[in-house]
MIFIGU-872716 format. One record per residue: x, y, z of N, C-alpha, C in turn. Coordinates in steps of 0.1 Angstrom, whole numbers, plus 5000, padded with zeros to 4 digits. Example, Ala and Ser with C-alpha at 12.3 -4.5 7.8 and 13.67 -1.06 7.14 Angstrom:
BEGIN
5132, 4943, 5078, 5123, 4955, 5078, 5132, 4967, 5078
5128, 4978, 5071, 5137, 4989, 5071, 5129, 5000, 5079
// end
This chain:
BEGIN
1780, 4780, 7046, 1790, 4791, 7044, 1794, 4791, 7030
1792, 4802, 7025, 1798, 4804, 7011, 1814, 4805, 7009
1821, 4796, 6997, 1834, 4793, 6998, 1836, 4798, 6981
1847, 4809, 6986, 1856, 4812, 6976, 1863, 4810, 6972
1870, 4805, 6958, 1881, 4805, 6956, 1891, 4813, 6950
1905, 4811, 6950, 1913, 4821, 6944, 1929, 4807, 6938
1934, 4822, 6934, 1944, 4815, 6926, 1954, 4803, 6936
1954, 4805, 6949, 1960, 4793, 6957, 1956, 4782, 6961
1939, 4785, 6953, 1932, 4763, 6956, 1935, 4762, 6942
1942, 4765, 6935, 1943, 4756, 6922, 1951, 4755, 6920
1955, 4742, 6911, 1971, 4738, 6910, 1968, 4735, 6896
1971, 4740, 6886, 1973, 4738, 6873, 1981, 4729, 6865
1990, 4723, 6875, 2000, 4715, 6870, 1991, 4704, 6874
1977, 4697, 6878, 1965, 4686, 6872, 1966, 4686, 6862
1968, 4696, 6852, 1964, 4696, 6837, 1973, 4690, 6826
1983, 4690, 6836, 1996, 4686, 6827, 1994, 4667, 6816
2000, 4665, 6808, 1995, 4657, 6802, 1980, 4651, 6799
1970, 4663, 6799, 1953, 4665, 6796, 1952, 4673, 6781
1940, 4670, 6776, 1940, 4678, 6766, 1929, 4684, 6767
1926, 4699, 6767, 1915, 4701, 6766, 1909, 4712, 6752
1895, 4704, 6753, 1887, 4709, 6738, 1879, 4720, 6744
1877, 4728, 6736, 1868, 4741, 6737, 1858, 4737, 6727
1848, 4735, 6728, 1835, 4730, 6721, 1828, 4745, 6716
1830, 4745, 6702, 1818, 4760, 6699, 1831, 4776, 6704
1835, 4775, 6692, 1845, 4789, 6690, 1833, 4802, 6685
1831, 4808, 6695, 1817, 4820, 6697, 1819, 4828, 6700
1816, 4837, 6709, 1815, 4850, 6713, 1823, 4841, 6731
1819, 4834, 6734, 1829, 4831, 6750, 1838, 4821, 6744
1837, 4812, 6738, 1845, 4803, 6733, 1858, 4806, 6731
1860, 4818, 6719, 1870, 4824, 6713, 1881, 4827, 6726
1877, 4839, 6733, 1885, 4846, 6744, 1887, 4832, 6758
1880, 4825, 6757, 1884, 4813, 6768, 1894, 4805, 6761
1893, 4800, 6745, 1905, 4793, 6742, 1920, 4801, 6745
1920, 4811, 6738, 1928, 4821, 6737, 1937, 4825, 6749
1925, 4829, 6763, 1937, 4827, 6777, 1938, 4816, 6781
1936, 4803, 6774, 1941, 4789, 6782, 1954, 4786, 6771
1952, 4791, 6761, 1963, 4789, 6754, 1976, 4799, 6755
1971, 4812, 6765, 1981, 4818, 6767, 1989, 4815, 6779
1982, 4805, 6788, 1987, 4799, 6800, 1993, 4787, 6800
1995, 4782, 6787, 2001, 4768, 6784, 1994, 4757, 6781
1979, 4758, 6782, 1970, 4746, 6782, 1967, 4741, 6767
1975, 4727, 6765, 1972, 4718, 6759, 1958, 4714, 6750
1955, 4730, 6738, 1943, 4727, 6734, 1939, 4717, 6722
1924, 4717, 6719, 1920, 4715, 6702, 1909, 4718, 6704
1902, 4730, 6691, 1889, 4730, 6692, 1878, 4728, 6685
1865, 4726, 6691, 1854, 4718, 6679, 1849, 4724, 6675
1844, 4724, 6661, 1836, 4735, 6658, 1824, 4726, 6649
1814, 4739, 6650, 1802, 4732, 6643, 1793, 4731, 6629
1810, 4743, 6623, 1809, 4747, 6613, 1819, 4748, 6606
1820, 4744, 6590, 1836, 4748, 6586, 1842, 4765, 6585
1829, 4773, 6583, 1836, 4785, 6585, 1840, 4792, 6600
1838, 4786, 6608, 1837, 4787, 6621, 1854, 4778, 6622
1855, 4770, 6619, 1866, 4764, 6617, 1879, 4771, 6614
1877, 4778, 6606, 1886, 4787, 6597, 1887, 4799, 6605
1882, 4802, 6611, 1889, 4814, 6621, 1895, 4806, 6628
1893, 4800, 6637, 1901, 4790, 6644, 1917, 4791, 6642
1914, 4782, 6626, 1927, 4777, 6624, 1935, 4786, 6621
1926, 4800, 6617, 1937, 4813, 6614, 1944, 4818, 6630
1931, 4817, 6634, 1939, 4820, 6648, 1950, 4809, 6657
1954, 4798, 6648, 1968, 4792, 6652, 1958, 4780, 6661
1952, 4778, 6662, 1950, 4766, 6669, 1942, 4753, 6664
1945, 4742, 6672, 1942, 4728, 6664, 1929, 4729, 6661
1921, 4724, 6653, 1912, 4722, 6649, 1904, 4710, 6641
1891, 4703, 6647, 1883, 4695, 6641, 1868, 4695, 6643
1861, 4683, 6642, 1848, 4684, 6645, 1842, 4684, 6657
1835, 4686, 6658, 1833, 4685, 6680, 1833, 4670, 6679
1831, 4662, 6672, 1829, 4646, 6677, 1845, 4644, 6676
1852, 4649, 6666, 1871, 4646, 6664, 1875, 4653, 6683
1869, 4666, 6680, 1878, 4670, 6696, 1872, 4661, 6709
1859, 4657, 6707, 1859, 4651, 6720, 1866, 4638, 6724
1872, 4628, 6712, 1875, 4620, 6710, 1893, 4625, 6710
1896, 4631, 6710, 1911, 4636, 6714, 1910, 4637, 6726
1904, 4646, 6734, 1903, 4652, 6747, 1902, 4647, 6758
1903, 4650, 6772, 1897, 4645, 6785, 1889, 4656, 6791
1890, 4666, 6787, 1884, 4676, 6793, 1875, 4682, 6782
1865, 4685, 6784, 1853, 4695, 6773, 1846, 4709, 6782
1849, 4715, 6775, 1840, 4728, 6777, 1835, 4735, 6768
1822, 4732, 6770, 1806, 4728, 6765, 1803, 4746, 6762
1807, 4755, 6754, 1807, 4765, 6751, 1798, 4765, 6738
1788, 4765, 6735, 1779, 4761, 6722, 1765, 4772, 6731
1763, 4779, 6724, 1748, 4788, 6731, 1737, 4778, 6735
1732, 4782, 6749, 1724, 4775, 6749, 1713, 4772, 6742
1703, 4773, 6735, 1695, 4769, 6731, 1698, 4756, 6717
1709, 4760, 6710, 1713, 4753, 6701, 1719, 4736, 6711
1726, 4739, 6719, 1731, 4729, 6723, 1729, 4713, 6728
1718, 4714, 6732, 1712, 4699, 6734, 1713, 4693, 6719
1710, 4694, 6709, 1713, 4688, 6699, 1728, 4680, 6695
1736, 4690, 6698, 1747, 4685, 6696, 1754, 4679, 6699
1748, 4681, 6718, 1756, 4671, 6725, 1749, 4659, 6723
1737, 4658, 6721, 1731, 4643, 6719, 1733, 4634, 6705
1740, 4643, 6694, 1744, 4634, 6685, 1757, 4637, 6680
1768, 4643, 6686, 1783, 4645, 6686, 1790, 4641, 6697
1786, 4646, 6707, 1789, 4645, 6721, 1791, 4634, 6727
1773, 4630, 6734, 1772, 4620, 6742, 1776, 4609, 6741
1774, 4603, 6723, 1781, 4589, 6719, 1796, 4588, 6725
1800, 4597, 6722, 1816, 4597, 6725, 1822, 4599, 6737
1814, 4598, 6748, 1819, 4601, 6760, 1826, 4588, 6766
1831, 4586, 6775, 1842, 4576, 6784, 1846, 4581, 6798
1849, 4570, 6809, 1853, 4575, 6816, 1863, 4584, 6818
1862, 4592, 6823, 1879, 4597, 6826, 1874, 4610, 6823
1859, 4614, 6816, 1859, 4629, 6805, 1854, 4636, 6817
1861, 4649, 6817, 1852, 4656, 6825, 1843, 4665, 6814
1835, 4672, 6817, 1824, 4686, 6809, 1823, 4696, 6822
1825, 4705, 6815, 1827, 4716, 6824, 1819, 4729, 6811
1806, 4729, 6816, 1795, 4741, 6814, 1803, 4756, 6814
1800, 4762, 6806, 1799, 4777, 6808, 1783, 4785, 6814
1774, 4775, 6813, 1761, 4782, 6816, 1756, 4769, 6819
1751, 4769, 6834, 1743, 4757, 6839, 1729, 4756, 6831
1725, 4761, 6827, 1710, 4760, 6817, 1706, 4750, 6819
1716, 4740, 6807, 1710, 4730, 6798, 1708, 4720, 6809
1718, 4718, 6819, 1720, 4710, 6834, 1705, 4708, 6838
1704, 4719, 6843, 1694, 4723, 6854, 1682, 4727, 6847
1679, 4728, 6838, 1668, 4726, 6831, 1664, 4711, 6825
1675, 4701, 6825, 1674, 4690, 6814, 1674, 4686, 6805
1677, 4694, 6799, 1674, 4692, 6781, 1692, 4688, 6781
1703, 4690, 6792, 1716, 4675, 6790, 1712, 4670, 6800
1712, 4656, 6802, 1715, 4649, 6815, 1728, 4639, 6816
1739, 4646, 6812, 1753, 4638, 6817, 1754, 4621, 6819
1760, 4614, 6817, 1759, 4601, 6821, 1768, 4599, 6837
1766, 4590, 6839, 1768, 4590, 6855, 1785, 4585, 6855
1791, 4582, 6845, 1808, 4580, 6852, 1815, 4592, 6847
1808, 4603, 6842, 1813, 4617, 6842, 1819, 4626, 6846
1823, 4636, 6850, 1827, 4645, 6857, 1820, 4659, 6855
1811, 4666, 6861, 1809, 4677, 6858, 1805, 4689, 6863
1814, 4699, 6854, 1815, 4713, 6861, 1813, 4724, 6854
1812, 4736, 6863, 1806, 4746, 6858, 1820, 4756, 6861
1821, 4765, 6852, 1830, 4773, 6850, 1820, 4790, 6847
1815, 4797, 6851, 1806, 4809, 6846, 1810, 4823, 6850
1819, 4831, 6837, 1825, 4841, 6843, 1813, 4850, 6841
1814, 4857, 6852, 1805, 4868, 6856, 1809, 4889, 6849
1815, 4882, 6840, 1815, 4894, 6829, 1812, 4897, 6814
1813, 4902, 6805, 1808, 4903, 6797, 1816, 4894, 6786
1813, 4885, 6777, 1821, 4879, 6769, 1834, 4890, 6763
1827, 4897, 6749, 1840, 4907, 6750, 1847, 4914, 6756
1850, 4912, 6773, 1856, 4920, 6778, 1865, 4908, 6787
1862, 4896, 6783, 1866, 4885, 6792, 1887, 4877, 6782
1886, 4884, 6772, 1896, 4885, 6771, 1906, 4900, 6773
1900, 4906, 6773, 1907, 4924, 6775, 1913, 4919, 6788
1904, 4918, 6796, 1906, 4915, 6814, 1919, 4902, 6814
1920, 4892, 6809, 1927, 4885, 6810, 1942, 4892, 6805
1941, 4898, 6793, 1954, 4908, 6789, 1961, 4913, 6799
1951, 4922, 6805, 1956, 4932, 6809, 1959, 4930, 6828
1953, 4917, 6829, 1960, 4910, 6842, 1950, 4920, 6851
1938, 4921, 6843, 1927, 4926, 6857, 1918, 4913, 6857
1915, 4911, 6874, 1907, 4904, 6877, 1889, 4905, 6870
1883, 4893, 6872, 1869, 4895, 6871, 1861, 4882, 6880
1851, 4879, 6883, 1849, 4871, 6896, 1838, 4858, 6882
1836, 4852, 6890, 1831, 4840, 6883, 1823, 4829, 6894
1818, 4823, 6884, 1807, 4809, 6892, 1813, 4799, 6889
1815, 4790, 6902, 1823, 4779, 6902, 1811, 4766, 6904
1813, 4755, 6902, 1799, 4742, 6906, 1810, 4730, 6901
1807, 4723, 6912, 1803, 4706, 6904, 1795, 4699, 6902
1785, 4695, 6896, 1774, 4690, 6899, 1776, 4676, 6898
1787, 4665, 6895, 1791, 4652, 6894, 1803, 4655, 6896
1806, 4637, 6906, 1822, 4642, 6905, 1824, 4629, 6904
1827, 4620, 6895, 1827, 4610, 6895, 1836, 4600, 6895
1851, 4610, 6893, 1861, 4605, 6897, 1868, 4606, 6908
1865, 4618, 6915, 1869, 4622, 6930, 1876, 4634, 6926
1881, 4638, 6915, 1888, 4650, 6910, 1883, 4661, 6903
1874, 4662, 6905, 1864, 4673, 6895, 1868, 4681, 6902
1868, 4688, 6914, 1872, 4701, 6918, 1889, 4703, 6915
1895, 4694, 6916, 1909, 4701, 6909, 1909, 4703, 6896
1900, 4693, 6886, 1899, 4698, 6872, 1892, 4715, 6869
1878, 4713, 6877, 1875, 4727, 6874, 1884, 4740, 6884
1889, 4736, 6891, 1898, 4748, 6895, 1910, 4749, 6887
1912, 4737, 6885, 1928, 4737, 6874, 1925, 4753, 6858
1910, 4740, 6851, 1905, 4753, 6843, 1905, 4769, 6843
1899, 4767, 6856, 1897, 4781, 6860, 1909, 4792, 6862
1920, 4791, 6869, 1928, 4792, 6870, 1934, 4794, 6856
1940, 4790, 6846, 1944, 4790, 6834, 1936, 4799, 6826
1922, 4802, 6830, 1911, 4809, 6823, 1914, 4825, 6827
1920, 4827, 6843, 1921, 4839, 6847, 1908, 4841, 6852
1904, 4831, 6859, 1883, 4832, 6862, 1890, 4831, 6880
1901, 4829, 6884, 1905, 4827, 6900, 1907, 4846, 6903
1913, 4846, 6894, 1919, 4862, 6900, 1911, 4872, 6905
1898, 4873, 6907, 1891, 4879, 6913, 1881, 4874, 6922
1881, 4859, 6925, 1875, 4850, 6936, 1862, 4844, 6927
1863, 4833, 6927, 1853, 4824, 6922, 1842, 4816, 6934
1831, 4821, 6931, 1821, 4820, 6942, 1815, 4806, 6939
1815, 4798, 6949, 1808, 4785, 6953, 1792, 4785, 6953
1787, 4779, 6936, 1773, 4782, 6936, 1767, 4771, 6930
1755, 4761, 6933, 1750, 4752, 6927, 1746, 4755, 6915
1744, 4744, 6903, 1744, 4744, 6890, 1725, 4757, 6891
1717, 4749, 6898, 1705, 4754, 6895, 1706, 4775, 6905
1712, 4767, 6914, 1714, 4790, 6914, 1723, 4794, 6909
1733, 4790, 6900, 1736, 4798, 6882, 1730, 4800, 6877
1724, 4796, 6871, 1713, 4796, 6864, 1700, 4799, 6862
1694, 4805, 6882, 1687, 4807, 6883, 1689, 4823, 6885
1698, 4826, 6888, 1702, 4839, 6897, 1707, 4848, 6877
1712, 4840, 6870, 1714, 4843, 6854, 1701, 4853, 6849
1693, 4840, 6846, 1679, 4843, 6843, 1676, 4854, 6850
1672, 4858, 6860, 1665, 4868, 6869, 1673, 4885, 6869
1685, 4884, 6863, 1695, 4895, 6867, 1690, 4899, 6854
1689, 4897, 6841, 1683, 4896, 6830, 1673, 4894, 6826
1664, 4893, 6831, 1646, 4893, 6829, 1640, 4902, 6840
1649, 4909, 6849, 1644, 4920, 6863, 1650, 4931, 6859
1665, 4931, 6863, 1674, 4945, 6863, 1677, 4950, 6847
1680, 4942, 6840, 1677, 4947, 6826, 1665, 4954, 6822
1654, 4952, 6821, 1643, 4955, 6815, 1639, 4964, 6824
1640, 4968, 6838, 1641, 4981, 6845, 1652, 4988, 6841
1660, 4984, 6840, 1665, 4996, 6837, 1665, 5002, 6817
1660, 4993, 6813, 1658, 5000, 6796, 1645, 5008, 6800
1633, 5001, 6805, 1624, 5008, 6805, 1629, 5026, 6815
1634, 5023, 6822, 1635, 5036, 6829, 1645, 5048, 6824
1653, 5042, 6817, 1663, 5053, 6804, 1655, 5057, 6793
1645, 5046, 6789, 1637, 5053, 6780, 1626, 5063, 6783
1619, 5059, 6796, 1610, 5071, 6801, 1619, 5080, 6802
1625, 5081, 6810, 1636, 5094, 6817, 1640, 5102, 6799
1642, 5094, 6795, 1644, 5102, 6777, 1629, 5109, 6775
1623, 5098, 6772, 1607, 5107, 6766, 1605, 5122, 6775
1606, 5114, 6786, 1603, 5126, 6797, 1608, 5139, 6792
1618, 5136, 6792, 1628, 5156, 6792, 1629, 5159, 6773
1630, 5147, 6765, 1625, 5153, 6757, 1613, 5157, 6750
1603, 5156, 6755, 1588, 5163, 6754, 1590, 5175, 6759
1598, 5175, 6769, 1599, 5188, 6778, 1610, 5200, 6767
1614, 5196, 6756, 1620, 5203, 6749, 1639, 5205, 6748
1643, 5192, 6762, 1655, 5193, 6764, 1659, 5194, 6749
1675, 5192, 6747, 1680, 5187, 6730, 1681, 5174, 6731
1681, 5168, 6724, 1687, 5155, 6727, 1701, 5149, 6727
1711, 5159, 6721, 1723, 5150, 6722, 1726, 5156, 6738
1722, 5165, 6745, 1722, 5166, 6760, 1713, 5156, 6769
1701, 5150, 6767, 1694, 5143, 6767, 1702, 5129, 6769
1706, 5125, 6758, 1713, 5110, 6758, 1725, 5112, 6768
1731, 5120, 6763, 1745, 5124, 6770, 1744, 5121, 6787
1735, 5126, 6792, 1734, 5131, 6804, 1727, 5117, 6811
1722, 5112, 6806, 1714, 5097, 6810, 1722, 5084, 6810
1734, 5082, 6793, 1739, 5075, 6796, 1753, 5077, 6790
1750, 5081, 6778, 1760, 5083, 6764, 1778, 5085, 6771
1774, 5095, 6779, 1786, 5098, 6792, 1794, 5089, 6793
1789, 5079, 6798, 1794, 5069, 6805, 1799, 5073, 6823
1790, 5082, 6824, 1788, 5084, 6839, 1783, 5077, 6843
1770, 5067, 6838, 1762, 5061, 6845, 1770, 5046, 6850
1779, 5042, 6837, 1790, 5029, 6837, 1800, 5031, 6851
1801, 5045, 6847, 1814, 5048, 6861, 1812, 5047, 6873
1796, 5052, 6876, 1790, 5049, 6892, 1791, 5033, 6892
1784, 5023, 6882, 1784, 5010, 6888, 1798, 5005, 6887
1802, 5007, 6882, 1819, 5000, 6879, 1823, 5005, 6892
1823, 5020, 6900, 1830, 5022, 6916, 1815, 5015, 6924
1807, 5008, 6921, 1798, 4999, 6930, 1802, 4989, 6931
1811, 4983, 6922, 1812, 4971, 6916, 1831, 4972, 6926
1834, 4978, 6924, 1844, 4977, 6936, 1845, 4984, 6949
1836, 4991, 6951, 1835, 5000, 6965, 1823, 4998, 6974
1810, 4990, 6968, 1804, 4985, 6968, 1791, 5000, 6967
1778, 4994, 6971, 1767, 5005, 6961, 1767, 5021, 6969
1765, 5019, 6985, 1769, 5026, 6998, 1775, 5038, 6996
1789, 5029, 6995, 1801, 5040, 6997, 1807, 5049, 6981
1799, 5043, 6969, 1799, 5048, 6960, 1789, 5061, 6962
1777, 5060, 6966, 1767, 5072, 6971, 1772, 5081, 6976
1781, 5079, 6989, 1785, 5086, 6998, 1799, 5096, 6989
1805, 5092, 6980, 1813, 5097, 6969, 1808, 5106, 6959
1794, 5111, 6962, 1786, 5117, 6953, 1790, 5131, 6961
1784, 5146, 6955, 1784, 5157, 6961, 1770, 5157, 6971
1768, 5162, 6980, 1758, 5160, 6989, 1747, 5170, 6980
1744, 5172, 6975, 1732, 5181, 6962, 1726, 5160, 6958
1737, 5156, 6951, 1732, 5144, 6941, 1727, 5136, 6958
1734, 5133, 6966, 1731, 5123, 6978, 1720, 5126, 6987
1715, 5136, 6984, 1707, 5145, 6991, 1692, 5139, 6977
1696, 5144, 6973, 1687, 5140, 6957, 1680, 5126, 6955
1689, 5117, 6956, 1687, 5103, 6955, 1682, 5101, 6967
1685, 5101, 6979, 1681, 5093, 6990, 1668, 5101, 6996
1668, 5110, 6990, 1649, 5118, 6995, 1637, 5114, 6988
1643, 5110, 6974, 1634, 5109, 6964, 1629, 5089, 6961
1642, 5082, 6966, 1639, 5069, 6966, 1629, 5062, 6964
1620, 5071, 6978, 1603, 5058, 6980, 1596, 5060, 6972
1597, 5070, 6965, 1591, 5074, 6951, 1587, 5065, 6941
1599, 5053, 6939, 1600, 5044, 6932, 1598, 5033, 6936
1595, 5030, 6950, 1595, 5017, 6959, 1582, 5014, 6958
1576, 5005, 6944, 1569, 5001, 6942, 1565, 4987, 6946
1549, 4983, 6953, 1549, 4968, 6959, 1548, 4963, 6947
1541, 4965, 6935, 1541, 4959, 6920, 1553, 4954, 6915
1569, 4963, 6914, 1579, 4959, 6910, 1580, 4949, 6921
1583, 4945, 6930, 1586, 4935, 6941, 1577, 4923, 6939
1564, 4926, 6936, 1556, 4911, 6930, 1558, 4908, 6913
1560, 4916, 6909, 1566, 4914, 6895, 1581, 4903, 6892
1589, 4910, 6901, 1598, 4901, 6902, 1598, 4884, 6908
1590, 4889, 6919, 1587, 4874, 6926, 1582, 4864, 6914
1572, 4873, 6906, 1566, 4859, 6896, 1575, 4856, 6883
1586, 4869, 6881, 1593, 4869, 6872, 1602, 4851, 6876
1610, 4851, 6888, 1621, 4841, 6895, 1607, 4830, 6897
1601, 4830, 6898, 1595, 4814, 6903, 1585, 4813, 6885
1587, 4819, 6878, 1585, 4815, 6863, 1601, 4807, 6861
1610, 4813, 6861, 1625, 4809, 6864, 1625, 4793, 6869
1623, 4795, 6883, 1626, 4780, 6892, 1618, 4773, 6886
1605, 4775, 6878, 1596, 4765, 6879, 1601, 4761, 6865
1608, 4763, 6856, 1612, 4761, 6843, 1601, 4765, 6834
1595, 4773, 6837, 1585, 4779, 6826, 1593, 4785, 6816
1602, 4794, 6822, 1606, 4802, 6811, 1618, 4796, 6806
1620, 4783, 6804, 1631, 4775, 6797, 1619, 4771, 6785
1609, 4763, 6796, 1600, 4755, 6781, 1595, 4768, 6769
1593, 4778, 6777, 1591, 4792, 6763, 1597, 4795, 6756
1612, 4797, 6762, 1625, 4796, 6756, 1628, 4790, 6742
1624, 4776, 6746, 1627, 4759, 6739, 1618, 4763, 6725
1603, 4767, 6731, 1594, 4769, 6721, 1597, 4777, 6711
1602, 4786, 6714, 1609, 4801, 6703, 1618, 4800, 6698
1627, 4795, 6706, 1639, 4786, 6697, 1630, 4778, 6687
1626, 4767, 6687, 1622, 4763, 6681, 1614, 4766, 6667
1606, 4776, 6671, 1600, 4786, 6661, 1607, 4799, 6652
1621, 4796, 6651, 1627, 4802, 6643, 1628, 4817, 6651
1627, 4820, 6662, 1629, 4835, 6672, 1617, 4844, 6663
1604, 4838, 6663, 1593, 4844, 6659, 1592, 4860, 6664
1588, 4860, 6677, 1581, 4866, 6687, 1593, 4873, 6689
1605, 4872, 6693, 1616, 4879, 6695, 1622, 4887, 6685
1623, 4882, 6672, 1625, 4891, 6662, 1615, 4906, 6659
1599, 4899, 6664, 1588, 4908, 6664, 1592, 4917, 6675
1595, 4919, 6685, 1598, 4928, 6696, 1609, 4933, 6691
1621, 4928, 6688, 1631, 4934, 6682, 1623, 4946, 6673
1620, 4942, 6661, 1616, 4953, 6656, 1604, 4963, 6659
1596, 4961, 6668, 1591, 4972, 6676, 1598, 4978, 6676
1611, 4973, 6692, 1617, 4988, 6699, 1626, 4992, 6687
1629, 4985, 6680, 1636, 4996, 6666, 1631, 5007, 6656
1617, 5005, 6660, 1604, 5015, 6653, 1605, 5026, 6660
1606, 5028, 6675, 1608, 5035, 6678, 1618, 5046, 6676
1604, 5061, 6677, 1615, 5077, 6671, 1630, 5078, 6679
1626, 5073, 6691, 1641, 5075, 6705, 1651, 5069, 6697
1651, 5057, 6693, 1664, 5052, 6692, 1673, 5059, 6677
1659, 5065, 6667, 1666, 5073, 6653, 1674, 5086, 6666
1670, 5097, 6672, 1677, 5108, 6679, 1688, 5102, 6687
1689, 5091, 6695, 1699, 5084, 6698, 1708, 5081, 6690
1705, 5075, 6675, 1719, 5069, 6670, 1720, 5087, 6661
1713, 5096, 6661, 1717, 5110, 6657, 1731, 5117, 6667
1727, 5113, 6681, 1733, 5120, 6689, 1747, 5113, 6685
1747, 5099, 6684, 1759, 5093, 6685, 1766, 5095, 6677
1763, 5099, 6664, 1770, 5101, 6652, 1774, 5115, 6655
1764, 5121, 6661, 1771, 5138, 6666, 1783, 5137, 6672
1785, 5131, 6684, 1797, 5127, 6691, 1809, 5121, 6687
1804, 5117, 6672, 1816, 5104, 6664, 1816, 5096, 6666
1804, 5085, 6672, 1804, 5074, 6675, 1797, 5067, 6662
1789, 5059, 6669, 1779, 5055, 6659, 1783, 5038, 6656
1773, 5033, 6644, 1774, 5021, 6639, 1792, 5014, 6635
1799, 5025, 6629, 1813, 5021, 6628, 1825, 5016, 6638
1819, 5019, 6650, 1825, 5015, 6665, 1820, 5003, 6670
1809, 5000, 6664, 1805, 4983, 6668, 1814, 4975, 6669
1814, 4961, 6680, 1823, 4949, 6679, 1811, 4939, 6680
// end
C-alpha cells in the first residue's frame, strides 16, 4: 500500500539544535535553502565555487566550502547536478562523513545507479520535489502546495524518517502529500517521464506546426493556437488537480467529441514498444553509463543535437511570433 505523507507526520522541532548544509547553491539548491531558511532552519551552505559563493553570501546566508559545511553540519542535502556529483562527494564529502550525518538526495540517480555508495553508519534520504525548480520557490511563497518523493534508502540511526520528514516539512514538500517511493523508482519513473512524454510531445508540437504551416496557416496563429496561449498549460495544470477525465469532460462537447473519436488514430503498438525499450534501457542502467560517457566527453553529442533543433526554420517563426506578442528572449529566467 502506498503511504503518504503530509504536514501531521512531521514534527520539525527534530531539527532543533541540527544544522543543516545545502550542498551546491543552483537552480534547486537556491529556492530549498531559502524556504528552510524561511521556516527557521538552522543553515550553512557549500559551495563549489567562489563565485557561486558570493551570491550566497549576498543572499544573507552562512557560507563555506562543501568540505567546511559538511564538517559543521549533521544533515547534508546533496543538491550538486547529477552528473558532476560523484566527484565531489568522493573527495569533499565522503572523507568527512561521521556517524550521526544524515544525506538526504534531491535525485536518487547517483544512489541507484552507483556512482555514490553511502557508507553504512549513515542515514539516507531522498527528498524529490515533483515540480519545476523555478517554481519551487514561488509555490513555497505563496503557500501553494506541490507534491514530492519521499525515500529512505539507510536508516542507520533509527531516525531517518523523522529527519527526512522534519526536512520536508520546512521545505513546504508535505503540503501537497509526499509519496512513498523507493530510491530506484525515483529515479526510474524520473528518467522515463523525460526520455517518453517529453520527446512526444516536442515531436508532436512540431509536426502539428509544420503541418498547418505548409498548409499556409500564419504563424503567430499557428504557435498561438498549439501552445504560445497557454491553453495547452491550463488543460494540464486543471489535470493536474481534477485529474485527466474530468478535465475532458470540462471541454465543449465539439472539442470532447473531437478528441475521443479521433484517439486510435494515434494508438500506436510502435510508441508502446518504444517506450518499453526506452524504461528497461533505464532499469538496466544503460542510459546512466551513456550519460557518464557524455558527461565525460565534454556534452559532445548533446551540444550537436542542440544545435540541430536550433537550425531549424520553426523555431526563427517561433521566436518571430514571440516577439510579435512582446515576449521573447528578454523574459527569460
Amino acid at each position: 500500500m502506498t503511504i503518504i505523507y503530509h504536514e501531521e507526520h512531521a514534527d520539525p522541532s527534530f531539527l532543533e539544535g541540527k544544522k543543516v548544509a545545502v550542498i551546491g547553491y543552483g537552480a534547486l539548491g537556491q529556492p530549498i535553502a531559502f524556504n528552510l531558511r524561511d521556516s527557521g532552519t538552522d543553515l550553512v551552505i557549500g559551495v563549489r565555487s567562489p563565485e557561486t559563493g558570493a551570491i550566497a553570501t549576498a543572499d544573507g546566508f552562512t557560507v563555506g566550502t562543501i568540505t567546511e559545511a559538511v564538517q559543521m553540519a549533521e544533515i547534508l542535502l546533496l543538491m550538486l547536478p547529477n552528473e558532476v556529483m560523484p566527484p565531489f562527494y568522493l573527495e569533499q564529502i565522503s572523507p568527512h562523513l561521521r556517524r550521526g550525518h544524515t544525506l538526504i538526495f534531491g535525485s536518487a540517480y547517483n544512489v541507484t545507479f552507483r556512482y555514490i555508495e553511502p557508507p553504512p553508519f549513515v542515514d539516507v534520504g531522498l527528498i524529490a520535489p515533483r515540480t519545476m525548480a523555478t517554481t519551487l520557490r514561488e509555490r513555497y511563497e505563496n503557500n501553494q502546495d506541490f507534491q514530492c518523493f519521499v525515500s529512505v534508502g539507510q536508516d542507520a540511526s533509527g531516525n531517518a524518517w523523522n529527519t527526512v520528514l522534519a526536512v520536508a516539512s520546512q521545505m513546504g514538500a508535505l503540503r501537497g502529500g509526499a509519496i512513498e517511493v523507493s530510491f530506484e523508482q525515483e529515479a526510474e519513473l524520473d528518467l522515463f517521464a523525460h526520455q517518453t512524454l517529453l520527446p512526444t510531445m516536442h515531436h508532436l508540437l512540431r509536426t502539428a506546426a509544420e503541418v498547418l504551416l505548409a498548409r499556409g496557416y500564419p504563424p503567430e496563429a499557428v504557435f498561438t493556437e498549439l501552445y504560445l496561449s497557454g491553453e495547452l498549460a491550463e488543460y494540464l495544470q486543471s489535470a493536474a488537480q481534477r485529474g485527466l477525465i474530468r478535465t475532458l469532460s470540462s471541454t465543449s462537447p465539439t472539442h470532447q467529441y473531437g478528441t475521443i473519436s479521433r484517439i486510435d488514430r494515434f494508438s500506436e503498438l510502435k510508441l508502446e514498444r518504444m517506450m518499453e525499450t526506452t524504461l528497461n534501457e533505464i532499469h538496466s542502467g544503460d542510459f546512466a553509463r551513456e550519460w557518464a560517457k557524455e558527461s565525460n566527453d565534454g556534452y559532445r553529442r548533446l551540444k550537436n543535437f542542440m544545435k540541430q533543433q536550433d537550425a531549424l526554420d520553426l523555431w526563427e517563426l517561433e521566436q518571430q511570433t514571440l516577439e510579435f506578442l512582446g515576449r521573447g528572449d528578454n523574459n527569460e529566467t
